[in-house]
C-alpha positions in Angstrom: 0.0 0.0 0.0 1.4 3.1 -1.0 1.4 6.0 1.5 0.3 9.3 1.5 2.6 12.4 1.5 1.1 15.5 3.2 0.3 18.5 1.0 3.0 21.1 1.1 0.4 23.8 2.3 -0.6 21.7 5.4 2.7 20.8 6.2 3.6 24.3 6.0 1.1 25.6 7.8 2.1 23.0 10.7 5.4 24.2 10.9 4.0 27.9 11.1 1.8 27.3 13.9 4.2 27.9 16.6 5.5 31.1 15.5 1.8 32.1 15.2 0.7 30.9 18.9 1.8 34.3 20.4 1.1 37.2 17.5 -2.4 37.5 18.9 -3.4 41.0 20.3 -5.3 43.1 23.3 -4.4 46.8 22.6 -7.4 48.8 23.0 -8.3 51.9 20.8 -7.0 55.0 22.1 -9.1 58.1 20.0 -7.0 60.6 21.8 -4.1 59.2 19.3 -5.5 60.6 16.1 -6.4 63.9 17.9 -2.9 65.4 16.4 -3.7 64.1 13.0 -4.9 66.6 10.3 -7.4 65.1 8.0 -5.1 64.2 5.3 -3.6 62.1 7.5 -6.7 60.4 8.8 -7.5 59.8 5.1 -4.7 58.2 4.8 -4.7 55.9 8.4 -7.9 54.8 7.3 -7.0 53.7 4.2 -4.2 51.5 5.9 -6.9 50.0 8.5 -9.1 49.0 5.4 -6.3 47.3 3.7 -5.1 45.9 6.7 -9.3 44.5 7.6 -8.9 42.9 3.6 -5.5 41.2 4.1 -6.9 40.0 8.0 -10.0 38.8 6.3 -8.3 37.0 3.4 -5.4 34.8 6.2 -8.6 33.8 8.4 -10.4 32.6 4.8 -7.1 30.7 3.6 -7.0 29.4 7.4 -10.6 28.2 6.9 -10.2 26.6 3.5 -6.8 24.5 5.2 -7.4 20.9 4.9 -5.9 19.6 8.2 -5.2 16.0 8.0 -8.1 13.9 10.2 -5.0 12.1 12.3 -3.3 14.6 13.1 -4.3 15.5 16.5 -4.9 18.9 17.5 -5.4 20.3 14.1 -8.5 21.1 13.8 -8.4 22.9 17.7 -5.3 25.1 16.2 -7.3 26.0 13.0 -10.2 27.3 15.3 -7.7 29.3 18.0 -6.4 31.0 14.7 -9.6 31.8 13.2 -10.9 33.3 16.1 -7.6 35.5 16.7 -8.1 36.7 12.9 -11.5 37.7 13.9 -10.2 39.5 17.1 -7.6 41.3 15.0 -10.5 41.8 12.6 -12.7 43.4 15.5 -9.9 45.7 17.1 -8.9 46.9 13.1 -12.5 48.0 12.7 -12.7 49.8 16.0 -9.8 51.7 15.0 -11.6 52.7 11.8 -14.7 53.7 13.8 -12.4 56.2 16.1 -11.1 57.7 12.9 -14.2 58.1 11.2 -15.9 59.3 14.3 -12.4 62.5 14.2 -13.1 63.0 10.9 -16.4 63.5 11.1 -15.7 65.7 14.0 -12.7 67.4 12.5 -13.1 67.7 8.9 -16.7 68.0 8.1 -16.2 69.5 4.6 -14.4 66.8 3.1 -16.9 64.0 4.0 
């Protein structure tokens, strides 16, 4: 019987796991931060926070599509704690857009 080599993605993302465990995060949004920013600037933050929702969105959909081997034990628990620490960073990326929008509604009203 011939055996079965583990896909390269799998295996990778195996490997990766580890140096994943500790990258999740529990920073709060501070609104007094964007207080000094001009609205250019806020334009501009925001537009990194969107990209940075899109590219959070996209690794927690890759981590969902992952086909983790049935015997290999604990696979499925690590797919789920990383999911769920996408979704947090998800969460505290869209807070921080609602504290910009809520200065640049506040500070710039002519540009909205």
């Amino acid at each position: 019987m011939k055996a079965i080599a583990p896909k390269p993605l799998a295996s990778a993302f195996l490997l990766g796991l580890p140096l994943l465990a500790g990258c999740g995060s529990t920073r709060s949004v501070d609104p007094a931060q964007y207080a000094s920013m001009n609205c250019a600037e806020l334009n501009v933050a925001l537009g990194e926070l969107a990209t940075g929702v899109t590219s959070t969105a996209l690794s927690r959909a890759n981590i969902s599509n992952t086909r983790i081997p049935f015997w290999l034990p604990g696979g499925q628990k690590a797919v789920s704690v990383l999911k769920d620490r996408r979704t947090s960073d998800i969460e505290r990326l869209q807070a921080q857009e609602a504290a910009i929008e809520a200065s640049r509604r506040q500070r710039c009203p002519r540009e909205l």
